[in-house]
C-alpha positions in Angstrom: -27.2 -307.9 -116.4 -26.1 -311.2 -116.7 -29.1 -312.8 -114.9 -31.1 -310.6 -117.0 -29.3 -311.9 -120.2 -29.4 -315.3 -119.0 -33.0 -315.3 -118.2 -34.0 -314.1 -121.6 -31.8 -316.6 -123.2 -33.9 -319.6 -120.9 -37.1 -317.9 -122.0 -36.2 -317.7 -125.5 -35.4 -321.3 -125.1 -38.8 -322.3 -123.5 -40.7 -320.4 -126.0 -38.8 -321.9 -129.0 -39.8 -325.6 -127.3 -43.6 -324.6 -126.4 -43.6 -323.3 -130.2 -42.4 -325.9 -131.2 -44.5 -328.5 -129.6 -47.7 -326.4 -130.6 -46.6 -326.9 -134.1 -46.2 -330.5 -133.4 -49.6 -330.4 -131.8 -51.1 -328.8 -134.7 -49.6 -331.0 -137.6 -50.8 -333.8 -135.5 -54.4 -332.5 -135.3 -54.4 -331.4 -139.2 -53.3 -335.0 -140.2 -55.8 -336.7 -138.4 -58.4 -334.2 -139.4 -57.1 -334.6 -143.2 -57.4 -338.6 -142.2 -61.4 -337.9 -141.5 -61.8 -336.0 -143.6 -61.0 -337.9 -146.7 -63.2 -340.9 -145.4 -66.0 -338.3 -146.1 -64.5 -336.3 -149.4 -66.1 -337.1 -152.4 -63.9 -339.1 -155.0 -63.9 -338.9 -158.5 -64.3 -342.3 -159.9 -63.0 -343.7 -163.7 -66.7 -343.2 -164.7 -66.9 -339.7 -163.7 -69.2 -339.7 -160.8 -68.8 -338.0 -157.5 -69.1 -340.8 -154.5 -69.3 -339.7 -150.7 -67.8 -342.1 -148.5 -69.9 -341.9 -144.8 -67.3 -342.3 -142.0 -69.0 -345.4 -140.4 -72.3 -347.1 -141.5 -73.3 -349.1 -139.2 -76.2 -351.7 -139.7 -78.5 -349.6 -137.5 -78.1 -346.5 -140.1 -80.2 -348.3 -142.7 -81.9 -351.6 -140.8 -85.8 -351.4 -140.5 -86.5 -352.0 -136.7 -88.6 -355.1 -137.2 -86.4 -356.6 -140.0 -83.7 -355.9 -136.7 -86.0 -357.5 -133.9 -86.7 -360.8 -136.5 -83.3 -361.1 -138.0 -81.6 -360.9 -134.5 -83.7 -364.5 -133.6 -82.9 -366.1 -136.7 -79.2 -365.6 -136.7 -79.1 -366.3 -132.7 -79.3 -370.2 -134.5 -76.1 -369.3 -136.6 -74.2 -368.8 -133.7 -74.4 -372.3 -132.4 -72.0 -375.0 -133.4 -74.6 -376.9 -135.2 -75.1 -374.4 -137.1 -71.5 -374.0 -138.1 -71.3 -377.5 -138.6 -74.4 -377.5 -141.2 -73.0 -374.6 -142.8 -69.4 -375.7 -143.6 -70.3 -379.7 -144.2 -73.6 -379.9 -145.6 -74.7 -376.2 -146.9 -71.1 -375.0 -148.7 -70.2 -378.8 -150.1 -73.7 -379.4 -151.2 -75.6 -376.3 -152.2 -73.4 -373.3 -152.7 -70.7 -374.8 -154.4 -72.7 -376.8 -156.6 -74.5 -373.1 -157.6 -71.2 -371.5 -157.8 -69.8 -374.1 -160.0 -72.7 -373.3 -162.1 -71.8 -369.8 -162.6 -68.6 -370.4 -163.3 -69.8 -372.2 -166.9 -73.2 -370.3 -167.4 -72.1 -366.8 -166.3 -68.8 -364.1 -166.5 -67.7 -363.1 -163.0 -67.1 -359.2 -162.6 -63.3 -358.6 -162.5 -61.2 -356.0 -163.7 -60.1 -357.8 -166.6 -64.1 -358.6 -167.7 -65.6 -355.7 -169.8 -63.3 -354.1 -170.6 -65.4 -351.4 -172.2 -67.6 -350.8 -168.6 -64.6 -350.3 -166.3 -67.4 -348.6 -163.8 -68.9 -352.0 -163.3 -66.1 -353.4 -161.0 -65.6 -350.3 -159.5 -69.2 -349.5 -158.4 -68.6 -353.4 -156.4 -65.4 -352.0 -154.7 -67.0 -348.6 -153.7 -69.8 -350.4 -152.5 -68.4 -353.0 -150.5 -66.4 -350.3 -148.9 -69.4 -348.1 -148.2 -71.4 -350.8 -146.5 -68.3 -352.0 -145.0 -68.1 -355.9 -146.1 -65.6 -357.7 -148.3 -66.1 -357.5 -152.1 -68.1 -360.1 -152.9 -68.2 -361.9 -155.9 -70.5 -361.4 -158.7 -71.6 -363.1 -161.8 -73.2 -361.8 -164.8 -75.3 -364.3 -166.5 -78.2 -364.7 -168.6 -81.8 -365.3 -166.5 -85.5 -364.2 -167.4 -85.9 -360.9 -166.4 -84.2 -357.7 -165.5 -83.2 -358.7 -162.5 -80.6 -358.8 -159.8 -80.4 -361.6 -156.8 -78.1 -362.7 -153.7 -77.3 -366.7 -154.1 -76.1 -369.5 -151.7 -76.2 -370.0 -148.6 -73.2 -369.8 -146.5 -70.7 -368.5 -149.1 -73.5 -365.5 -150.5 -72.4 -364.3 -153.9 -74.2 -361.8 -156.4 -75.8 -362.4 -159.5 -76.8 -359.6 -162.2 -78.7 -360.4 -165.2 -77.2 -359.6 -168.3 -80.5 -357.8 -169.7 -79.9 -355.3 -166.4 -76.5 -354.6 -167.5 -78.0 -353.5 -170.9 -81.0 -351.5 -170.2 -79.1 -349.6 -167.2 -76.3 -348.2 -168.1 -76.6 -345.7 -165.3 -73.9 -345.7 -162.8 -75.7 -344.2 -160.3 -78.9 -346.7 -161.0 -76.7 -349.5 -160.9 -75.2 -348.2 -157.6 -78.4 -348.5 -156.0 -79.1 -352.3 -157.8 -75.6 -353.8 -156.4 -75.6 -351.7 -153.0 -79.3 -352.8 -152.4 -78.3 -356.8 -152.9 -74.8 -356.3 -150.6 -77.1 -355.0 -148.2 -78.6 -358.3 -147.5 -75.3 -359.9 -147.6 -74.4 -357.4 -144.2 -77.5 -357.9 -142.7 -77.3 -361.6 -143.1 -80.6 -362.0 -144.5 -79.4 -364.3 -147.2 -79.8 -367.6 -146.0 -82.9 -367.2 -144.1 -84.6 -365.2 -147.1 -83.6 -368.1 -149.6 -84.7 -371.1 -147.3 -88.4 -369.0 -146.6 -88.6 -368.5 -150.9 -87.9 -372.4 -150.7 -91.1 -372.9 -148.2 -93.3 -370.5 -149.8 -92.8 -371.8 -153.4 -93.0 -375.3 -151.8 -97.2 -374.4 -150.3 -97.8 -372.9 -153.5 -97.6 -376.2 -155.5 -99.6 -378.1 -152.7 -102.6 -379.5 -154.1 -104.7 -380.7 -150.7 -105.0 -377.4 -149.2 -105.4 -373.7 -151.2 -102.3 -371.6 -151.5 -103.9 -368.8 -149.1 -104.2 -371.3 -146.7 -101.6 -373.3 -146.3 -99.3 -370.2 -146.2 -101.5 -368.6 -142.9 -98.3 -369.9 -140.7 -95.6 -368.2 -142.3 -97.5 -364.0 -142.5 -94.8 -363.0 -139.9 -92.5 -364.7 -142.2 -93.5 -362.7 -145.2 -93.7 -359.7 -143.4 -90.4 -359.6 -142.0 -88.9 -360.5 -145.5 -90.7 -357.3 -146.7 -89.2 -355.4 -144.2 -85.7 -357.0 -144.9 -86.4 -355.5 -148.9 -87.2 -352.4 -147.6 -84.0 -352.2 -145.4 -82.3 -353.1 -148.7 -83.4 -350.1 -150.6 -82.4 -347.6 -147.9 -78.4 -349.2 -148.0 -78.9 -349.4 -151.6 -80.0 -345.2 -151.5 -76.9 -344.7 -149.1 -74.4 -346.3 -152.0 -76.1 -344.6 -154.7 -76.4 -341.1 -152.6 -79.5 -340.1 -155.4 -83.1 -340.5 -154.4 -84.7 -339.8 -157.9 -82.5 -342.3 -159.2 -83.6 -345.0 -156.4 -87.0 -344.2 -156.7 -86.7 -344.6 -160.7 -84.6 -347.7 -160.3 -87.5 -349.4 -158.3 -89.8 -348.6 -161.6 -87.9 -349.3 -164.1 -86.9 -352.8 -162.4 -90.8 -353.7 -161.8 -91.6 -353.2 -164.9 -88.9 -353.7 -167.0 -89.0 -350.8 -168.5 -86.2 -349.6 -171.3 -85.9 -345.7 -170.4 -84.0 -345.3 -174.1 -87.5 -347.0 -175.8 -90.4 -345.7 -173.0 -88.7 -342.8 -172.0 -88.8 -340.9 -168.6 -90.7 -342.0 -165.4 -92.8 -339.5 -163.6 -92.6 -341.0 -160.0 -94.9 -338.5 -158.4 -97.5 -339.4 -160.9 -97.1 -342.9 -160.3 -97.3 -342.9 -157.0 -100.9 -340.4 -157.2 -102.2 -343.2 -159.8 -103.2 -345.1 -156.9 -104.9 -342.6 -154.7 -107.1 -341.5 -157.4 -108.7 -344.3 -157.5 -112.4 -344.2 -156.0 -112.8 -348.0 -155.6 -114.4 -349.9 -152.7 -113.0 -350.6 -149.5 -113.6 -354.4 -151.0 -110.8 -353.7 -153.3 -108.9 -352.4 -150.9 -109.0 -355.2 -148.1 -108.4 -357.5 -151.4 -104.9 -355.5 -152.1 -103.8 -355.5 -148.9 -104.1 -359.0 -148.4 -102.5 -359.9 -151.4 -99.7 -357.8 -149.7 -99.6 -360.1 -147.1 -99.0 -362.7 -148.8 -96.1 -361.7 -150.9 -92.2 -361.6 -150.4 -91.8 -358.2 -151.5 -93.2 -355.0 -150.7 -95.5 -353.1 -153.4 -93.1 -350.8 -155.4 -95.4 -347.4 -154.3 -94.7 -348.6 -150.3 -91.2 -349.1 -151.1 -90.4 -345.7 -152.7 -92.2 -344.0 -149.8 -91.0 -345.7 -147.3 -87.4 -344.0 -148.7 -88.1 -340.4 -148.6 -89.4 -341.0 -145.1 -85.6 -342.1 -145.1 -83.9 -340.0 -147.0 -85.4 -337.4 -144.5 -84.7 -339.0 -141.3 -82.1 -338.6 -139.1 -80.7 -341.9 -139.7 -79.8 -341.1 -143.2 -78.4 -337.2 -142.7 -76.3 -338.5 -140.0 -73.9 -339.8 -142.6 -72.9 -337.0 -144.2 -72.6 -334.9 -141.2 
């Protein structure tokens, strides 16, 4: 009897240690799935919209494979100590600070304690700079032509909104997709090499000797791979603004500079049939397509379908898995 009490005393003991440690086990497991979770959860902003936080984005989620293959060679030079030399002594000293000084006297640099009345503003920078995983950046606001948004400097990259952006969209979820779209260049390091090509290309056009189509033949791969780079832009600027009528309407409304409060609306779909209705020559169309080539950006229709082929692909779903 007194084995057999003993013995139920030891198992009573074991079983109160292997519950015990399964309830360890479990609290673990529910903290670090509570931990995962919350990376994911949406959170409710001070401006009332509902933002998804992706676990990891990595620059392969968004980056257009040729944008990839080119930007890979041209940052292969960054890596080199001349290259670090150039940046810190001749590029920050000489360029970026002198363009950041600027700022500092023409524009109002986004801070918690600026606009006071559009609290989102600063907000939308921190969420982000924390969905495409880089520090905040700074960013002025300052008055340009144009409704217009832009990357500047450098080495030191900063961000520049236009004040007539800020007051034709007051959409949060618009703006998202402006500021997300311009950090995006800042991860994928396209800044410097983007700004130095504009320098080139603007450069050829005021040559005299030779005509502009022709003296610009040597940089198409150029052009095309800053095309691609835009294109990678919109799809990080679709995964901070998580909405893609509101990309796609963004894209419009910043080409044309369109007021929705005045104009109204935009029918996308419609826009985008406008230019396969057309019965036009094939002239017309080898005309169009080599004015393509010759440009920076993409044409807005190209852009907007080239992101619902993203929105769709498995690249893009991944992230909210």
């Amino acid at each position: 009897m007194e084995v057999f009490l003993g013995g139920g005393k030891m198992a009573r003991n074991w079983g109160l240690k292997i519950a015990s440690g399964l309830c360890f086990l479990i609290a673990v497991a529910a903290i670090y799935f509570a931990i995962a979770e919350s990376k994911k959860r949406p959170f409710q902003g001070n401006n009332g919209l509902r933002v998804s936080y992706p676990q990891k984005v990595l620059l392969e989620d968004f980056q257009r494979p040729l944008d990839r293959d080119i930007t890979e060679q041209l940052i292969a030079f960054e890596k080199t100590g001349i290259s670090r030399f150039i940046d810190g002594n001749i590029l920050k000293p000489y360029f970026d600070d002198v363009q950041t000084q600027r700022l500092t006297v023409t524009g109002v640099e986004l801070s918690p304690d600026q606009f006071p009345d559009r609290q989102d503003l600063n907000r939308i920078v921190e969420d982000c700079a924390r969905i495409l995983e880089i520090p905040k950046p700074r960013v002025f606001v300052a008055d340009f032509p144009g409704t217009n948004a832009y990357v500047l400097n450098l080495a030191n990259p900063v961000i520049v909104l236009s004040s007539s952006l800020l007051r034709r969209f007051d959409d949060p979820v618009e703006l998202r997709f402006v500021i997300g779209h311009e950090m995006s260049h800042i991860r994928a390091r396209h800044v410097k090499w983007k700004t130095v090509l504009h320098a080139i290309v603007e450069s050829i056009r005021n040559l005299k000797p030779l005509p502009n189509d022709v003296a610009i033949l040597p940089f198409l791969p150029l052009l095309r791979w800053a095309r691609e780079a835009e294109m990678t832009a919109d799809n990080a600027g679709l995964i901070c603004c998580q909405d893609l009528s509101a990309a796609e309407r963004t894209l419009v409304r910043l080409a044309l500079n369109i007021d929705k409060n005045r104009i109204g609306r935009i029918n996308v779909d419609a826009f985008l049939q406008q230019r396969k209705a057309e019965d036009l020559s094939k002239f017309s169309e080898i005309m169009l397509y080599w004015r393509q080539l010759l440009l920076e950006n993409p044409f807005i229709p190209d852009r907007i379908v080239q992101l619902r082929e993203y929105h769709d692909s498995r690249s893009y779903r991944h992230l909210w898995e």
